[in-house]
C-alpha positions as CSV (number, residue, x, y, z in Angstrom):
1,X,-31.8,-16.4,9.8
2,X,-31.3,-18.6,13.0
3,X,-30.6,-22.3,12.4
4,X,-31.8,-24.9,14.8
5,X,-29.7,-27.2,16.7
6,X,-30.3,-30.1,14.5
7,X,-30.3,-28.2,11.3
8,X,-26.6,-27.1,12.5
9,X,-25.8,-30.7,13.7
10,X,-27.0,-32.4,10.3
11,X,-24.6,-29.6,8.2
12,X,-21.7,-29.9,10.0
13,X,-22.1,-33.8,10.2
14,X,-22.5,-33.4,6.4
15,X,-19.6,-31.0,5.8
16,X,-17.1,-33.6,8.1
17,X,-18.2,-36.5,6.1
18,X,-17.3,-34.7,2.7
19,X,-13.8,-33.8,4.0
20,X,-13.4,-37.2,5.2
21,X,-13.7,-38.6,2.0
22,X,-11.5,-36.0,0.2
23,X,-8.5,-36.5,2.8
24,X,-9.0,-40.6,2.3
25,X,-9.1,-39.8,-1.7
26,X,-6.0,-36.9,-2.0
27,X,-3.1,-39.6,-1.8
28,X,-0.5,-38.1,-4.0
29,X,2.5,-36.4,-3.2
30,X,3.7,-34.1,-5.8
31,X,5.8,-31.0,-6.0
32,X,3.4,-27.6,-6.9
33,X,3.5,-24.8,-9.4
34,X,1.8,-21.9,-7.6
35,X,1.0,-19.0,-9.2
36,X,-0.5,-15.6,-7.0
37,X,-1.3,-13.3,-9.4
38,X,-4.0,-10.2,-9.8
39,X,-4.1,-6.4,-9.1
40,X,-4.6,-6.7,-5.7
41,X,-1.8,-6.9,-2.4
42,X,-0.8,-10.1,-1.1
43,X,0.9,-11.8,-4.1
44,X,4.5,-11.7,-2.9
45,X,2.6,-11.6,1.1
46,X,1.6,-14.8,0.6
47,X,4.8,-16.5,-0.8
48,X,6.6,-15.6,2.1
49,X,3.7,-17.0,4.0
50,X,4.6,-20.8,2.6
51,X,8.2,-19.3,2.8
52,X,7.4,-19.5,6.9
53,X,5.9,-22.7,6.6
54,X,9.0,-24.3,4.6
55,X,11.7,-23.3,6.7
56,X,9.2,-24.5,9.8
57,X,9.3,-27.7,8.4
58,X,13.2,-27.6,7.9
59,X,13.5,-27.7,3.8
60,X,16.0,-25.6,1.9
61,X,14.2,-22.7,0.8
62,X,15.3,-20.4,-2.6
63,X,13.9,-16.8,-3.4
64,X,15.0,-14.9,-6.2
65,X,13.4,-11.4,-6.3
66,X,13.0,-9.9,-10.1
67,X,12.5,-6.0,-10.0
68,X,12.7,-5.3,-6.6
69,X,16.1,-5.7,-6.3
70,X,17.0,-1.7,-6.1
71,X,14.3,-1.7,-3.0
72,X,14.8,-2.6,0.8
73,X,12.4,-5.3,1.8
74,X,12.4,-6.3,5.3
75,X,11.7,-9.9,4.1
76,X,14.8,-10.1,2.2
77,X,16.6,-9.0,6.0
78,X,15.1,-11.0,8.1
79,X,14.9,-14.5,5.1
80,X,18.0,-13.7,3.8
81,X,19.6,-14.1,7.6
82,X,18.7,-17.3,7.9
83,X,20.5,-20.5,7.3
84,X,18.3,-22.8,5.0
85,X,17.1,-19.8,3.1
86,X,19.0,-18.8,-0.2
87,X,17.4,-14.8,-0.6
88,X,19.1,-13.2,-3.9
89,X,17.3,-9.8,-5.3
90,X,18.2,-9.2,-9.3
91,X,16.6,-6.2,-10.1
92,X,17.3,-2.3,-10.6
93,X,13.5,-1.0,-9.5
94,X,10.2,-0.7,-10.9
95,X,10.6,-0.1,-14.9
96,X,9.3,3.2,-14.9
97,X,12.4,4.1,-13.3
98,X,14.8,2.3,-15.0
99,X,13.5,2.9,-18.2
100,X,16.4,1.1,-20.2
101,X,15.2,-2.1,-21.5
102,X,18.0,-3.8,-22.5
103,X,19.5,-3.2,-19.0
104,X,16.2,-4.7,-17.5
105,X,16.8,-8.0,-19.8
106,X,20.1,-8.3,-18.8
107,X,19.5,-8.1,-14.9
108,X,16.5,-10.3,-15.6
109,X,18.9,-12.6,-16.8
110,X,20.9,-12.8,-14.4
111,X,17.8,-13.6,-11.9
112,X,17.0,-16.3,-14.3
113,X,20.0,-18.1,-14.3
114,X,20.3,-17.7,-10.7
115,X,16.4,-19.4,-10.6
116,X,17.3,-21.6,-12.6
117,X,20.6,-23.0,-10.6
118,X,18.5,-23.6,-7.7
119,X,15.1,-25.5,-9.6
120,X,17.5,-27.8,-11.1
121,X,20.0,-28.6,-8.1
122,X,17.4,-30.3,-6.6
123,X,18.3,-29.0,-3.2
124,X,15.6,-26.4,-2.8
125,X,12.1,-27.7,-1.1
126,X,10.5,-24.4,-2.0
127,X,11.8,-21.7,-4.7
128,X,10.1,-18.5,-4.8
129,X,10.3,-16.2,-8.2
130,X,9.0,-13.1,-6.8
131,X,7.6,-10.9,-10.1
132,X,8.4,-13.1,-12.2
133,X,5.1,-12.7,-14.0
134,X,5.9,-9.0,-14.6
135,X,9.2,-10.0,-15.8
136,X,7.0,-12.3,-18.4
137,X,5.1,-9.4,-19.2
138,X,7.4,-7.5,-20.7
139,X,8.7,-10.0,-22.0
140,X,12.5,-9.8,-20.4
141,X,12.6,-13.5,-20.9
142,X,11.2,-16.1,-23.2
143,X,8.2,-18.0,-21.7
144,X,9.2,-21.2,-23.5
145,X,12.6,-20.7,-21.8
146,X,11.0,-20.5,-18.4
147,X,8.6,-22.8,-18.6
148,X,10.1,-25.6,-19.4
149,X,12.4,-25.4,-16.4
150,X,9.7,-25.1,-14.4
151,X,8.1,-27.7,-16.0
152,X,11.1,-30.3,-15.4
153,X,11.9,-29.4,-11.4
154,X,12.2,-32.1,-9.1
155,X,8.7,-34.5,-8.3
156,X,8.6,-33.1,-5.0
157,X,9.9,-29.5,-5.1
158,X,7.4,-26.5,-5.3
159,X,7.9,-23.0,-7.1
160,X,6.0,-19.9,-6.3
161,X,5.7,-17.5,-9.5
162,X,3.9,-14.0,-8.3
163,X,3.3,-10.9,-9.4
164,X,0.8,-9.2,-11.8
165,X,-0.1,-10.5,-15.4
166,X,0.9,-14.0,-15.1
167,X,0.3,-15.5,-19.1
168,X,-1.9,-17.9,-19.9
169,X,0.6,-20.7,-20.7
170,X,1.7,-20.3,-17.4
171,X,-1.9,-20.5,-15.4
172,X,-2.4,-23.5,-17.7
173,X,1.4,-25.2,-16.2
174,X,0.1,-24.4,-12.9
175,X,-1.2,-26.6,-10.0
176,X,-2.8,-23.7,-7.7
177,X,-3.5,-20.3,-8.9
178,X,-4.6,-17.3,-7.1
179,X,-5.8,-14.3,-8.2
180,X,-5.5,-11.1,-6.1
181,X,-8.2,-8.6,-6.3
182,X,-8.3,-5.3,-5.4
183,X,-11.0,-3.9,-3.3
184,X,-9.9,-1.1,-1.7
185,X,-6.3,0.4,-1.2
186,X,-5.3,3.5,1.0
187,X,-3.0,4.8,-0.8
188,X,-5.0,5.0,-4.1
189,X,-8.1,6.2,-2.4
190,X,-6.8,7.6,0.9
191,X,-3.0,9.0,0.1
192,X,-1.6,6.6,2.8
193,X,1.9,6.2,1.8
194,X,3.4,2.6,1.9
195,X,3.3,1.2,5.7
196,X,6.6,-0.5,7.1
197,X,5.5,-4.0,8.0
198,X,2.4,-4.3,5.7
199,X,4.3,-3.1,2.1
200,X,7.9,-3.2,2.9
């Protein structure tokens, strides 16, 4: 259906007004909790998406990388190589390739308590957990544990928690939360193996 001149003018006249008055209303400043979770692609995508932003701004960024650490990312080459990023992978594969859980808590340890150095020094303006939910899942760490650093980082510092399955507690702790869903995927439906530059 075709809108009219003046029905268009009158909408987007409308729509300015309204976010006008949410730009004059939104005055705090505060340090976010973002969560992407879901079944879908993108999760970790866009982390490294505010990653860009961060480092274009010139603040300290911090990315620890649960489960992936057995993997080549390209994100980890080209993030890790510059100056005001910190890029640390802790992680032996997916778990279905591992399949020794105690070894998967104790490397998820070690990504914690490398997290966990860079929420509470206070020098990071962005730090990224990448799978952390699935680490949460499984239950490699205690939520309590987690979420009360999370919960205690710096008034103006942001975390990014991604991956699939993130708990309730956590959602709830959150400021913005994303869910992922899948629609369609090539590889499920078409056999495309994983693309350089879109998964990897």
């Amino acid at each position: 259906m075709k809108t009219d001149p003046d029905s268009h003018l009158r909408m987007t006249q409308r729509r300015r007004e309204g976010h006008e008055k949410k730009q004059a209303a939104a005055t705090a400043e505060k340090g976010l909790l973002i969560v992407n979770t879901g079944n879908g692609k993108g999760k970790s995508t866009a982390a490294f998406g505010m990653a860009v932003r961060v480092l274009g701004h010139g603040m300290k960024l911090g990315v620890v990388q649960f489960i992936k650490g057995a993997l080549h990312t390209s994100e980890r080459d080209f993030l890790g190589s510059i100056a005001h990023c910190d890029f640390v992978t802790m992680g032996d594969g997916y778990t279905w390739n591992t399949q020794n859980r105690d070894a998967d808590i104790a490397t998820a340890r070690k990504g914690w308590n490398e997290a966990k150095r860079m929420i509470e020094s206070g020098e990071y303006g962005m730090v990224i957990l990448d799978e952390l939910n699935t680490v949460l899942k499984y239950e490699y760490l205690p939520l309590d544990e987690v979420l009360a650093v999370l919960n205690a980082r710096g008034p103006l510092q942001h975390v990014v928690v991604t991956g699939r399955h993130a708990p309730d507690a956590l959602i709830d702790a959150a400021d913005l939360v994303t869910e992922m869903r899948l629609v369609k995927h090539p590889y499920r439906e078409q056999g495309v193996k994983a693309q350089k530059g879109v998964e990897f």
